[in-house]
N, C-alpha and C positions, 0 to 999 in steps of 0.2 A: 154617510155611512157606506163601508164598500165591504162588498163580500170578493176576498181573495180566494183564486184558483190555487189548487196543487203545483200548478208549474211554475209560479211565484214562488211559493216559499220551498220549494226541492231548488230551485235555482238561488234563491238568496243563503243555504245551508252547503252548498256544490263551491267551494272557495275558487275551484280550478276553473268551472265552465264558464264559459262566453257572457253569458247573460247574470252572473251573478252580479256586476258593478251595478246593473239596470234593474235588477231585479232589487237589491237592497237601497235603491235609491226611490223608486215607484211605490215600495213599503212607508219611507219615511215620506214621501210627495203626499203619499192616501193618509197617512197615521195624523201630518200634521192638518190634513180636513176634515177629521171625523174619526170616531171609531174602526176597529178594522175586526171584521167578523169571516167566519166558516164556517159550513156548513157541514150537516154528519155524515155526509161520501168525503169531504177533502179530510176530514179526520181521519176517516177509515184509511183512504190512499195514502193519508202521511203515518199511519201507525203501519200500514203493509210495507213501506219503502225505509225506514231506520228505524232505531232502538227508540221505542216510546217514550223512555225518559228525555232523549236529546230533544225528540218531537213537544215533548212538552214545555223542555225549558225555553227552547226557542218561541212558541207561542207567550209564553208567558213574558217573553225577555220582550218579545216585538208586540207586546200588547191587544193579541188577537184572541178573542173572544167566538166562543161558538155558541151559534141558533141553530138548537135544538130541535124546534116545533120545524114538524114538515108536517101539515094535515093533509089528509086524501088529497085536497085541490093541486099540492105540487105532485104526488103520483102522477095522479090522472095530466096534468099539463107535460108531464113528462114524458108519459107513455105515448101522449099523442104526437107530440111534437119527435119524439124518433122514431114511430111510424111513418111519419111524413117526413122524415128527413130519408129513412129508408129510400120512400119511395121514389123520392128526388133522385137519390144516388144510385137508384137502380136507372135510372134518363139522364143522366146526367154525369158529370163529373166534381163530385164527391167524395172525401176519402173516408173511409168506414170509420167510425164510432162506436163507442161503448153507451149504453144507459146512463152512466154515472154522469158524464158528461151532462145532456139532459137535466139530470135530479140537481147538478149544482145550479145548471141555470135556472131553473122551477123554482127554485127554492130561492135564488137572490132574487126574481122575479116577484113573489110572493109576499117577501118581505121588503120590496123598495130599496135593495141597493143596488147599488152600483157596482162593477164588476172589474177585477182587476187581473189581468190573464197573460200570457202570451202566445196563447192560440185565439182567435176570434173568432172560429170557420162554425163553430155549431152557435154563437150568438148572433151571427152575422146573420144566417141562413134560417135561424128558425126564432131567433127572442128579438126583433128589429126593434125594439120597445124599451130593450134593458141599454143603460148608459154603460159601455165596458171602457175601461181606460188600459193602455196599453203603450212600452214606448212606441 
C-alpha cells in the first residue's frame, strides 16, 4: 500500500513537465503493487492547485483512495518531527518546509505505507523508518 505525495500526481496531470513520463509510470509501478492511497493535506494541495472536478476524476481514473483517519498521534509526530527538522536547519543546511510536508509523512507513517514522492529531503531527514519509493 503506498501513500502518494502532491508532486506525483500535479506531475502525472502537468502533460508538459519533465517528470510527468516518470511520474505516470511510478503510479502504474505502485498501483500494480497494491492500492494507492492520500492523505487529507495532499487533497487539500490538490483541491488548492486545479479545478476539483479534474482533481477528482483523476483520482478516481488512477484509482487513489484517501485515509481519512489522522488521530492526534499523526499531529503530535508531526509537530515534533518539524521542530526538529527546524532545528536542524537552523545548524545545518536544510531547505525550509512547510507543516504539511510533516502531516503527509505522520500520516503515511501511521498507517504503514509506503511513500511515493519526488522530494525525499523531509523523509529522509526526519521518517528514516518510512519505505519512500522514488525514480
Amino acid at each position: 500500500m503506498t501513500s502518494v505525495d502532491t508532486n506525483v500526481i500535479l506531475a502525472a496531470l502537468a502533460q508538459r513537465e519533465q517528470h510527468h513520463t516518470a511520474a505516470v509510470q511510478l503510479l502504474r509501478d505502485a498501483g500494480a503493487d497494491g492500492p494507492l492511497f492520500i492523505s487529507p493535506v495532499v487533497y487539500a494541495e490538490l483541491m488548492a492547485s486545479k479545478q476539483p472536478a479534474v482533481m477528482q476524476d483523476f483520482l478516481d481514473m488512477a484509482q487513489i483512495s484517501i485515509v481519512w483517519t489522522m488521530p492526534m498521534e499523526v499531529w503530535e509526530l508531526a509537530g515534533l518531527s518539524f521542530g526538529d527538522y527546524a532545528r536542524q536547519r537552523r545548524s545545518g543546511n536544510l531547505p525550509r518546509r512547510l507543516i504539511a510536508d510533516f502531516l503527509i509523512a505522520a500520516h503515511a507513517a501511521h498507517h504503514g505505507l509506503r511513500v511515493l514522492t519526488f522530494d525525499r529531503t523531509v523523509y529522509d531527514a526526519m521518517f528514516p523508518e518510512l519505505l519512500v519509493s522514488r525514480p
